[in-house]
C-alpha positions in Angstrom: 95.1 110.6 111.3 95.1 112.2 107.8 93.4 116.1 107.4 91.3 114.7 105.2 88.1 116.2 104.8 85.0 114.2 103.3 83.1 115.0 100.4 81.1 112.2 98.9 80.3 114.2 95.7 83.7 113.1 95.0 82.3 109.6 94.9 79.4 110.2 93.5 81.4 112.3 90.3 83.2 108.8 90.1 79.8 107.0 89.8 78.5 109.2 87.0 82.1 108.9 84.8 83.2 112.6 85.8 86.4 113.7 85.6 87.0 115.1 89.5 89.9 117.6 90.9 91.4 115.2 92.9 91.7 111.5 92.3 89.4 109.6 95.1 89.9 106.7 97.4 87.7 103.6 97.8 87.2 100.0 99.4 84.8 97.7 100.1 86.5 96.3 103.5 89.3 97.3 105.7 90.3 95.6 108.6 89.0 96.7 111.9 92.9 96.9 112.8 93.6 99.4 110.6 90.2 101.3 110.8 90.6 101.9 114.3 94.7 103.3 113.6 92.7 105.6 110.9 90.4 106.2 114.4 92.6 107.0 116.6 91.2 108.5 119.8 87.9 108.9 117.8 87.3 104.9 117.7 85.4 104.1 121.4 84.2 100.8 122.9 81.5 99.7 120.6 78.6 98.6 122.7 76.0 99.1 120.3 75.2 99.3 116.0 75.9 103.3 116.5 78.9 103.0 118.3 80.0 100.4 115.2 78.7 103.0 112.8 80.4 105.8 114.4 84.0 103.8 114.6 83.5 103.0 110.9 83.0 106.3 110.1 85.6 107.9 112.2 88.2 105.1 110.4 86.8 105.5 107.1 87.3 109.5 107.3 90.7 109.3 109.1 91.6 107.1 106.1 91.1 109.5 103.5 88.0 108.5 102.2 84.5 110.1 101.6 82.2 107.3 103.0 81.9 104.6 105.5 80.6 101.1 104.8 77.3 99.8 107.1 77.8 95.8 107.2 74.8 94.0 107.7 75.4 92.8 111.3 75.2 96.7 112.4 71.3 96.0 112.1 71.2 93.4 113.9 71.2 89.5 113.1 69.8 89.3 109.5 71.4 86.5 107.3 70.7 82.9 105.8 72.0 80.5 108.6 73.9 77.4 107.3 74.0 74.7 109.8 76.2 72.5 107.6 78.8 75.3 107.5 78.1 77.0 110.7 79.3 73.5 112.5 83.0 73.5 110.5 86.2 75.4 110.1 86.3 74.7 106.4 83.8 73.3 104.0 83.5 73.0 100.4 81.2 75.0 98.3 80.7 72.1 96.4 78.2 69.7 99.0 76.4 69.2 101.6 73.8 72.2 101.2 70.8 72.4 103.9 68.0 72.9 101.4 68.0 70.5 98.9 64.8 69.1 99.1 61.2 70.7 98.9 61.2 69.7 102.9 63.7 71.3 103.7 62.6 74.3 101.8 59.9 74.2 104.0 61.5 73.9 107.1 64.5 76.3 106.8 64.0 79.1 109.2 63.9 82.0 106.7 65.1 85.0 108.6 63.1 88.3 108.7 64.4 91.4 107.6 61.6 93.1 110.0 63.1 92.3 113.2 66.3 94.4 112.5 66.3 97.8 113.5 67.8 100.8 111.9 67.5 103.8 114.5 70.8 103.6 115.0 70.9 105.6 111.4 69.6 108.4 114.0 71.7 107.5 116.9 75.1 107.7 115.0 74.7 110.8 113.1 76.2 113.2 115.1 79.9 110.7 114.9 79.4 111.1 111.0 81.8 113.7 109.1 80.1 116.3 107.6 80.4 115.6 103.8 80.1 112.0 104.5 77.6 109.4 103.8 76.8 105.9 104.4 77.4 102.8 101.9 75.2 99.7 102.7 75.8 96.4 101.9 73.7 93.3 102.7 75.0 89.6 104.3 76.1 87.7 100.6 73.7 88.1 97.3 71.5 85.7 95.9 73.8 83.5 94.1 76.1 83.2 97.2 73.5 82.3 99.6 71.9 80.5 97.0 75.2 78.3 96.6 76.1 77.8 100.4 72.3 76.8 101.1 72.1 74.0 98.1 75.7 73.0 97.9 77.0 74.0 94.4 76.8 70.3 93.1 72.9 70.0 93.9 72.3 73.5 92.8 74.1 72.0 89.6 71.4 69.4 89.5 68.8 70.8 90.8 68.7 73.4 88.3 67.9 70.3 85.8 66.1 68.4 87.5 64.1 70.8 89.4 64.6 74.1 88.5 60.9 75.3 90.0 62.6 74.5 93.6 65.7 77.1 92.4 63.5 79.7 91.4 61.7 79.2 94.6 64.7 79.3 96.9 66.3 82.1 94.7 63.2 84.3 95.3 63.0 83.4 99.0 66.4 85.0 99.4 66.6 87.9 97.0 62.9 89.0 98.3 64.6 89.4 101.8 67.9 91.0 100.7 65.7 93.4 99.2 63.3 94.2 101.9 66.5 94.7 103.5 67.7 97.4 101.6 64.1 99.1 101.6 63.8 99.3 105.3 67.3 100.4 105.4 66.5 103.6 103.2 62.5 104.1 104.6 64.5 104.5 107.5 67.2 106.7 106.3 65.3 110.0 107.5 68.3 112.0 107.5 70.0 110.8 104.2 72.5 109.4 105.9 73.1 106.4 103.4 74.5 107.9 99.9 74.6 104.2 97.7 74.2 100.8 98.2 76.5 97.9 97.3 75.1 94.4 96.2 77.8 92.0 97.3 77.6 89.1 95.1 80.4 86.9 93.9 79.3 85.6 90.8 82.4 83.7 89.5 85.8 82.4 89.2 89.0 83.0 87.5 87.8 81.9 84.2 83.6 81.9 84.0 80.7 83.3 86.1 79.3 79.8 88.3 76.2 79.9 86.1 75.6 80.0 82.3 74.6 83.7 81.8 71.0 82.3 81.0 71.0 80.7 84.4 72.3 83.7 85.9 69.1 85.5 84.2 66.7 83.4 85.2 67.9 82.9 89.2 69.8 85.8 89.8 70.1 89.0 87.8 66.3 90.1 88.2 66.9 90.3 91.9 70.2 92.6 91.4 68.1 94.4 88.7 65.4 95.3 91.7 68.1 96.2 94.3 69.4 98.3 91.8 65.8 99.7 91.1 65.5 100.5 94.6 68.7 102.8 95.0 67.8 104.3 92.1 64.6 105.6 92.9 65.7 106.5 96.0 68.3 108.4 94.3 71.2 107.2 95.0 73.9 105.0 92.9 74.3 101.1 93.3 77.6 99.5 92.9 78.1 95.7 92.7 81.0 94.3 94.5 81.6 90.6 92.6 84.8 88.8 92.3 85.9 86.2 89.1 85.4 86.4 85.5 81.7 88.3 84.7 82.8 88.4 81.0 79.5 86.0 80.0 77.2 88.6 81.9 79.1 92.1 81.7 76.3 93.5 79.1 73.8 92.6 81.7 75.6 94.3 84.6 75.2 97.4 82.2 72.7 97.5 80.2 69.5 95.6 81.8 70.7 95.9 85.7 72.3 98.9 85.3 74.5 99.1 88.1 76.6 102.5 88.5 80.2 101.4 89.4 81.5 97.5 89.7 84.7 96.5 92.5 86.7 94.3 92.6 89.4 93.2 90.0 92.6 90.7 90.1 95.2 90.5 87.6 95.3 86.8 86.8 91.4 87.0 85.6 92.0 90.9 83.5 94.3 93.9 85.1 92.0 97.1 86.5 94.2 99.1 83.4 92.4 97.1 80.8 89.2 96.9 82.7 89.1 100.8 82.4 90.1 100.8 78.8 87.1 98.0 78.2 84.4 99.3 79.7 85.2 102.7 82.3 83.2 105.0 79.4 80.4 102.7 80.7 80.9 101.9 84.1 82.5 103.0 86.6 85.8 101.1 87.7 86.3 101.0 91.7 89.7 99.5 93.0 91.6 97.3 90.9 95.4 97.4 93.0 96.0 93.3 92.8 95.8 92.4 96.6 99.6 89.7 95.5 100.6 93.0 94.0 100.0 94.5 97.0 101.5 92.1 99.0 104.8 91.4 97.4 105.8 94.9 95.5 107.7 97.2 97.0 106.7 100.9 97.7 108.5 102.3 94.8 106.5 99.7 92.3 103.0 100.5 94.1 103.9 104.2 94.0 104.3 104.1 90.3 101.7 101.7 89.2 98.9 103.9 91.9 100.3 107.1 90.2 100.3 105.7 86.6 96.3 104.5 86.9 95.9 107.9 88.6 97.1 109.7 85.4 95.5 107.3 83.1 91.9 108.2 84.0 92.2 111.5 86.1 91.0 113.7 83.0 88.3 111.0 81.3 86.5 109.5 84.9 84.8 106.8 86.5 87.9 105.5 88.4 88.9 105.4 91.9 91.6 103.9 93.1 92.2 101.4 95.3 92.7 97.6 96.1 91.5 95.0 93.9 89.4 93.6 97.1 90.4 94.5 100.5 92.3 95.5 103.0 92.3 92.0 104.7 95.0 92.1 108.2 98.1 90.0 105.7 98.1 93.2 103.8 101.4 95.4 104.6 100.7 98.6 106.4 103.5 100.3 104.7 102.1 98.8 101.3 98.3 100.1 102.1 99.6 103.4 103.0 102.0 103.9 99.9 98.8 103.1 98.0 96.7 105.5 99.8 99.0 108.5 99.3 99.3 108.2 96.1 95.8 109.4 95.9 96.2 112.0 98.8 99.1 113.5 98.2 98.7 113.5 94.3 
């Protein structure tokens, strides 16, 4: 366990483009594996959301970061069911959606935000660091749970042939992933949660999966209201979205106005030339390619951590870490080179 001591001003310093002391760590997701070695005899049974919490935040801290992630099963069961996926061990994107139809639009047993419950933001404050705050995400964004529940091929043609039944679905699930994050923060009576995180892949190596004007018509008002949200609440909003967002980057910015953007991989545009594009107007979260990870050696992540490090450290908006997450395949000895070269810069 690391002597780290939280602070999330450091985060927030990131969020707002300030240069900070010390260079800062972030992810999005770490293995339970190696949040419970970051633990250590501070992870317990988890019986309940606090207990969850409280691990999280114990694992986060011991890892030498300023925050702790809340994942939307701490509050209980809210998501978008998918029987056609739920039923398999792999399954396309492309077919087989279970709302297609005005029917089954009908039909589809929308869940309700209202039956999860948030005291444990009460319960679990005593097992959160002092300096620390919460991050909250939410189960998928619009256009994800808008994909799995059409099928990308019938969302393709359904956004032709009926685009009122898109809208429809669209605004059946962002309306709920924002309720979400407004009961979250109504009850956040001790100011426990310190940003939010809209988790929304919106593309692949080469394009976003909708034209931009698609994307502004299903999907970017509901990110635009999430982020409208945080912000009156205070707080900053960061969107977490893999593939290539070139089409819509100037809408992340400008109209939505989200306040830091994660995740980054090498064979769509390096984190170092992400910074150089657009970290005067955003900040830039993670960004160490998860194959880099994998196949360099200590000596190559050392240098490449240090020379990012050193490339923003005086200008902002950058903190380091992986360009997705800490998923089990990742090397311990690779994570940890990468995570000292922030704390023992």
């Amino acid at each position: 366990m690391s002597n780290h001591t939280p602070d999330f001003s450091r985060l927030l310093d990131v969020l707002v483009r300030r240069p900070t002391a010390k260079p800062v760590l972030y992810e999005f997701l770490i293995s339970f594996k190696e949040l419970q070695r970051f633990a250590g005899a501070n992870w317990v049974e988890p019986k309940t959301p606090a207990d969850w919490t409280g691990n999280f935040a114990q694992g986060f801290a011991g890892g030498g970061y300023d925050f702790a992630y809340i994942y939307p099963w701490q509050a209980g069961h809210f998501h978008f069911p998918h029987p056609h996926r739920d039923s398999e061990k792999s399954v396309g994107m492309a077919h087989g959606g279970s709302v297609t139809t005005r029917e089954e639009f009908e039909s589809y047993p929308w869940p309700d935000p209202e039956k999860d419950s948030w005291t444990f933001l009460d319960e679990v404050r005593p097992r959160v660091p002092e300096g620390m705050k919460l991050i909250i995400s939410h189960p998928g964004g619009t256009l994800e749970n808008l994909t799995s529940l059409m099928g990308y091929e019938e969302l393709c043609i359904a956004m032709h042939e009926d685009p009122e039944l898109v809208s429809d679905i669209a605004d059946a699930i962002g309306s709920r992933l924002y309720r979400y994050f407004e009961r979250a923060l109504e009850a956040d009576k001790n100011r426990l949660i310190g940003a939010v995180t809209v988790n929304d892949d919106w593309g692949f190596k080469t394009q976003t999966f909708l034209s931009a004007e698609q994307m502004r018509q299903y999907i970017i008002p509901w990110h635009r209201k999430c982020v409208a949200l945080a912000h009156s609440a205070g707080i900053p909003a960061i969107l977490h979205s893999c593939g290539c967002l070139d089409s819509v980057w100037e809408d992340i910015i400008e109209d939505i106005k989200f306040d830091g953007k994660h995740s980054y991989e090498d064979a769509i545009e390096p984190v170092e030339q992400a910074y150089e594009r657009l970290g005067s107007r955003i900040a830039i979260l993670g960004g160490i390619d998860l194959d880099f990870l994998c196949r360099a050696t200590p000596e190559e992540i050392t240098a490449r951590c240090t020379a990012m490090i050193e490339r923003t450290q005086k200008r902002g908006g950058y903190a380091l870490g992986s360009g997705n997450s800490i998923a089990d395949y990742i090397p311990e000895a690779s994570y940890d080179t990468l995570r000292y070269a922030v704390l023992d810069y």
